[in-house]
Phi, psi and omega in degrees: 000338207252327153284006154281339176284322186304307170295352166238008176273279189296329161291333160310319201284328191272329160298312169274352162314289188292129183312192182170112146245152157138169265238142181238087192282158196276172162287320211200178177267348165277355184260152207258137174251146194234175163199128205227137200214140190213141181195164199255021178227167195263121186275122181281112200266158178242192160302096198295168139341094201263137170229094173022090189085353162269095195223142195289166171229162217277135206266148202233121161261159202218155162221130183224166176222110210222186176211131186225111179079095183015027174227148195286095171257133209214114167230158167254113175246145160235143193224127174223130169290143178224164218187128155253151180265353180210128164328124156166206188248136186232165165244155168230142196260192203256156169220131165308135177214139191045032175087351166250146184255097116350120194256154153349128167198122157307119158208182180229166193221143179240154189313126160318109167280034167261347225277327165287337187275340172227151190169151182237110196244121166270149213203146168235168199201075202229161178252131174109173180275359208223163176263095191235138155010122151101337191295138107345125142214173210256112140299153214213118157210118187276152189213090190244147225200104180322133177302318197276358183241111193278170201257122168248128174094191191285129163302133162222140179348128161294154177253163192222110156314061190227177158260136166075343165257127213270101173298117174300141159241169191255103181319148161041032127299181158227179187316349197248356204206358181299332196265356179251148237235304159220178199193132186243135179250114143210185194241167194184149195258105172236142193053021201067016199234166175251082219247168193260106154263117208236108170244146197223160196213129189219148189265152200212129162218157172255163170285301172253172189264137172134175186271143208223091172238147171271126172227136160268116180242129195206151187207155189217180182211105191221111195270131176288115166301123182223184191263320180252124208281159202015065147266337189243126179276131166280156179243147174253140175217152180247126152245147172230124183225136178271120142337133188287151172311162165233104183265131173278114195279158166278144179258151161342151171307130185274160172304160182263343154314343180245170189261106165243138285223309158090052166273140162213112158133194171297075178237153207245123198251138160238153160213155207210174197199117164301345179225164155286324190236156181206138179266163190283150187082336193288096213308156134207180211252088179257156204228119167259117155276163191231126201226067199235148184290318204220143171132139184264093170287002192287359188265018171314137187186127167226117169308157194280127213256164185256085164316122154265156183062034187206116164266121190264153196241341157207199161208171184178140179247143172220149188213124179253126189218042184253016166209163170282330190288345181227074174228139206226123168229168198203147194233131178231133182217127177265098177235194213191087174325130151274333167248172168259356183254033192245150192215137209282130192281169199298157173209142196221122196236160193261153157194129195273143226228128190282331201270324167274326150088058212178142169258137163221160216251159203210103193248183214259107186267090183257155182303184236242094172229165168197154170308104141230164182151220186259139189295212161284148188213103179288143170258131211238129178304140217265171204247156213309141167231156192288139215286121164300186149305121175300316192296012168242009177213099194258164180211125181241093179242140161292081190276311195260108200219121186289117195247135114343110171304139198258164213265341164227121195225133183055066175222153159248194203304317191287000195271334186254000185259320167279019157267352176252334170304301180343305237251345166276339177298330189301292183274037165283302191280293205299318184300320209268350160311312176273283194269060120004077175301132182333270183332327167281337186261349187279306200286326186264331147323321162273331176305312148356265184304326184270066139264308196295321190288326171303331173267317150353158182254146186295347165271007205222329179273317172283342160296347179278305175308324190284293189290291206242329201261030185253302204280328217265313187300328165303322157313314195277314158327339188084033182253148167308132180296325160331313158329128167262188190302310187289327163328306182280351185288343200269330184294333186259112175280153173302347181273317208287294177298348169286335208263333206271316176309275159327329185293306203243040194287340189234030202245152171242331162238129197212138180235133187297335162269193223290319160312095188206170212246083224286110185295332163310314181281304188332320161313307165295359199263323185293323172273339158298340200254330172281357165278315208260340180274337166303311178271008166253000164298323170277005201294346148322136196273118183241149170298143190233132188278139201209154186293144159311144170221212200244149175301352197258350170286304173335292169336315202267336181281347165292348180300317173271315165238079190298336199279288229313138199286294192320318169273008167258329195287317150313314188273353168279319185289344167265008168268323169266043246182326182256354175058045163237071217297324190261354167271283195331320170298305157346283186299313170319298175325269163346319169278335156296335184263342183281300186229085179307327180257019170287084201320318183303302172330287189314338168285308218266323158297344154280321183312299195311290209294326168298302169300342183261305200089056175252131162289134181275139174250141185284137193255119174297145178324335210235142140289148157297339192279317226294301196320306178313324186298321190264008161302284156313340133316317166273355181276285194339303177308340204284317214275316197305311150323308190268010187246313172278309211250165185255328180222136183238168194250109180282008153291336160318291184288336150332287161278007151284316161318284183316287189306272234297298163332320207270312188305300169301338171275325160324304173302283204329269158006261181352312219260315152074222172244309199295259191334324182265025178220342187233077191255143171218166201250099164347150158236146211223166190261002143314327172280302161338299177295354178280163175229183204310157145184080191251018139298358197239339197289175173206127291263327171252029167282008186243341146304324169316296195290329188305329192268010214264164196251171201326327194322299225289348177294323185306355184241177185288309186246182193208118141266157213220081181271125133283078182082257195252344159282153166226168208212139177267108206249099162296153170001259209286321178315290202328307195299332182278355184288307211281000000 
């Protein structure tokens, strides 16, 4: 028994290993041909095969799940129908599915003897020899249906397929019937035989020029009339029948005297005006409608046209297409006389005619309206004026004034007051430390002993007890040292020595008058202050991202705030933007030396260096105030240590001490030499106001000036030293040099 179970384990196992396809071929061409593949894995379908004269039907999947002698058996099935539409020899070649190859299989199909009893004739239907944008024309689909054979069940509609071709619909259809324009029933003689003929006609335009195809798929289910009732089985058959292409010709250029209109077929113009009298500025509505049986208005359009003597105040298209007997477009224009002796101009619109293949124009008859008020009056430009000499109008201002960066810049205030409190607070804490009044060191001395005593052993807390807190309570108390221990136990009650123990147990400085200086809270005041220094770290000016604007805004606002980072920086991204690469450069320079390590800058200042072909000079990482700033962080961080914890490592504050010294010093150096040889220049509204005098160059200054560098862009005007003269270059003359 237990090999037989075995012998049905492994045979189960060799049976869900393997794939399993196959194929159920058709007769004819009304019969559905299948191919059904099984497998113990979940099947992944690919890409079938496309074949000529073939077509797949949509795969029906399947899943079981069983269990047999107590183990989990999972099989996958698929089933796909497939169909030839014409009698002949077909191959379906081999393909893969989930990693198994389906092989090669030959077969032949032979013509249907339904194929005279159900059939399909397709027909286009158009006026003219050609197809054009915008036309109508008719799909034609014949259905014809042998006499000996009746309909079982509900008829249904053919559906008609395409890309890119636009189906008219029909009010108060319903979905399966909306695209049909009408449908004809009559009986008609073909082949000597006698047919049921049922034809539906659907109106169709295209949009655009190009080849276009329609296919129909329609299945009808029809039982053979016979005189004794169920001797004959109904069948169901499918047909697909293709349409001939249809190619949309592009239309001709319309004439240039004319509007064109992008109309195809007969339409017809009215034009019409809400009012007869108008006053001058005062709107009215003037409208051309279009008017046609046939025809696709939806490419309808008239460019917006330059009413002269006329201000147009708005336009609007409108399209009426809810019938064929009524289709309409219409274009309304709102304008406004400028004058009462001005008149509406001639207007001529194109509409293309399909059957002459041709355009025809149509002009615009307008009604009787007339104007008053004042006549037209052209304005005429007041004329350009002409830019004097600089040299006759000399002005002696100090515009280019070398500002220095200051050495501390974007800290704030509280930051130099708690850099200056630390370091008294320190010698606060060392004095009152040192110089100890008798009563405080006797008090700092019982604080002692109770610490001590809390850690202690009880032999080791009565010699403590003995030795020292017996002589110390006498002391404070006044008592004779003669006195013995109980004398003193009986005069001191317990509340007392707990109260005497306890009272100055978290107090760290105590003074004999009334004035006295609690080391606890300083301690907390000292860490609140180390709080308030966390928080003054961003307090610092940083560039801020703000929508762009024109560069003459930027300009004006450095007039008033040359250090802003944020408006130099800006004002480099709208020069370049505006493609005025050597200001732009310019303001980059400037921004470099302001905020060095700002990555945008620095990006923006390479684009820029590429497009001019400039060598970059490397800018240091460090401002002199930023250093200075982390000088003063670290002096702070230095006093705050040694001010909150009692014991510290003095190699720490050495070396905290040391950077901070180094730092400043560092800044000292920086501001100098560097900063004080790499200076830029404020732009002032003085500089702004100046005028030209590029009438003063002379003929080998513009080389010169070509070499001179960038820094110097950054302000409005330029001085310019040649030897022992100098020279004044506004902006915009330099650019025309450069």
């Amino acid at each position: 028994m237990k090999a037989f179970s075995l012998i049905l384990i492994l045979f189960s196992c060799l049976l869900s290993a393997e794939i399993r396809h196959q194929y159920t071929l058709p007769n004819n061409t009304d019969e559905l041909g299948q191919l059904y593949i099984n497998s113990n894995q979940d099947l992944n379908l690919s890409t079938l095969p496309k074949i000529e004269g073939l077509i797949w039907g949509s795969p029906s999947v399947s899943s079981n799940t069983s269990i047999i002698n107590g183990r989990r058996s999972h099989s996958s099935s698929v089933r796909i129908n497939f169909k030839a539409l014409k009698p002949g020899d077909f191959t379906i070649p081999a393909f893969k599915i989930s990693g198994h190859e389906v092989p090669a299989i030959d077969f032949k199909v032979q013509a249907s003897p339904y194929d005279d009893a159900y059939f399909i004739k397709t027909k286009i239907e158009h006026e003219g020899d050609s197809l054009y944008p915008g036309q109508f024309f008719r799909l034609k689909v014949d259905i014809y249906l042998d006499q000996q054979y009746a309909i079982q069940g509900d008829f249904p509609i053919p559906e008609l397929t395409s890309e890119g071709l636009k189906f008219r619909s029909f009010a108060n259809r319903s979905s399966q019937n909306k695209h049909i324009e009408d449908y004809q029933q009559t009986e008609t003689q073909f082949n000597g035989k006698t047919y049921h003929l049922i034809s539906f006609n659907y109106v169709v335009s295209a949009l655009i020029n190009g080849e276009y195809l329609v296919s129909t798929d329609h299945n009808l289910r029809i039982i053979k009339r016979s005189g004794t009732p169920g001797i004959n089985r109904p069948i169901t058959l499918q047909r697909q029948v293709s349409f001939p292409k249809i190619k949309i010709k592009t239309l001709p250029p319309a004439p240039a005297d004319a509007i064109n209109t992008s109309l195809v077929g007969d339409w017809s113009l009215t034009t019409e005006m809400d009012k007869k009298e108008s006053k001058v500025g005062i709107p009215f509505t003037l409208s051309f409608s279009f008017k046609a049986k046939d025809g696709d208005p939806e490419r309808f359009n008239i460019d917006q046209q330059n009413f002269k003597y006329f201000r147009l105040l708005s336009e609007n298209r409108e399209i009426e297409d809810d019938s064929l007997d009524s289709l309409a477009a219409t274009k309304i224009f709102v304008l406004a006389a400028l004058g009462s002796d001005v008149k509406l101009p001639e207007m001529k619109f194109a509409i293309f005619d399909p059957i002459k293949e041709s355009y025809r124009i149509l002009k615009a008859q307008f009604p009787t309206i007339k104007f008053s008020g004042e006549k037209f009056k052209e304005v005429k430009a007041s004329p350009r004026p002409i830019r004097k000499n600089s040299d006759e109008q000399k002005h002696e201002l100090n515009i280019l004034v070398n500002t220095r960066l200051p050495l501390i810049t974007n800290l704030h205030p509280l930051l130099f007051v708690l850099a200056s409190l630390l370091p008294l607070a320190l010698f606060l804490k060392t004095y009152t430390h040192m110089q100890l009044s008798p009563r405080a060191r006797q008090k700092k001395k019982l604080r002692q002993i109770r610490r001590l005593l809390k850690k202690s052993t009880p032999e080791k807390a009565h010699l403590i007890y003995k030795e020292h807190l017996m002589p110390l309570l006498k002391q404070i108390h006044s008592l004779q040292f003669g006195e013995g221990n109980s004398q003193v136990i009986q005069l001191i009650s317990d509340a007392e020595l707990r109260k005497t123990l306890t009272e100055y147990e978290n107090q760290r400085f105590q003074k004999d008058k009334l004035q006295s200086l609690n080391g606890k809270k300083l301690s907390r005041a000292l860490k609140a202050l180390s709080f308030l220094f966390i928080l003054a770290a961003p307090l610092s000016n940083q560039a801020q991202t703000t929508a762009l604007k024109s560069s003459e805004h930027y300009i004006k606002l450095l007039e008033t705030e040359p250090e802003n980072i944020s408006a130099t920086y800006h004002a480099a991204l709208a020069l370049d933007e505006e493609k005025k690469y050597v200001l732009a450069y310019a303001y980059t320079e400037r921004l470099s030396r302001m905020a060095p390590r700002l990555e945008a800058n620095q990006s923006l200042k390479a684009s820029l260096a590429k497009k001019l072909k400039i060598k970059t000079s490397e800018t240091p990482r460090f401002r002199p105030d930023e250093l200075w700033t982390v000088a003063i962080y670290i002096w702070i961080l230095t006093f705050l240590i040694l001010c909150v914890f009692r014991k510290n490592s003095k190699l720490l504050i050495s070396a905290l001490l040391t950077c901070s010294f180094a730092l400043a010093l560092w800044s000292y150096t920086l501001s100098q030499n560097y900063w004080a040889k790499n200076q830029y220049t404020p732009i002032t509204k003085e500089a702004a106001s100046y005028t030209s005098v590029n009438n003063s160059l002379k003929s080998g200054q513009a080389q010169q000036l070509s070499l001179y560098t960038a820094e110097a862009f950054a302000s409005q005007r330029i001085l310019l030293k040649l030897g022992k003269q100098s020279l004044w270059i506004e902006r915009k003359d330099l650019f025309k040099i450069w």
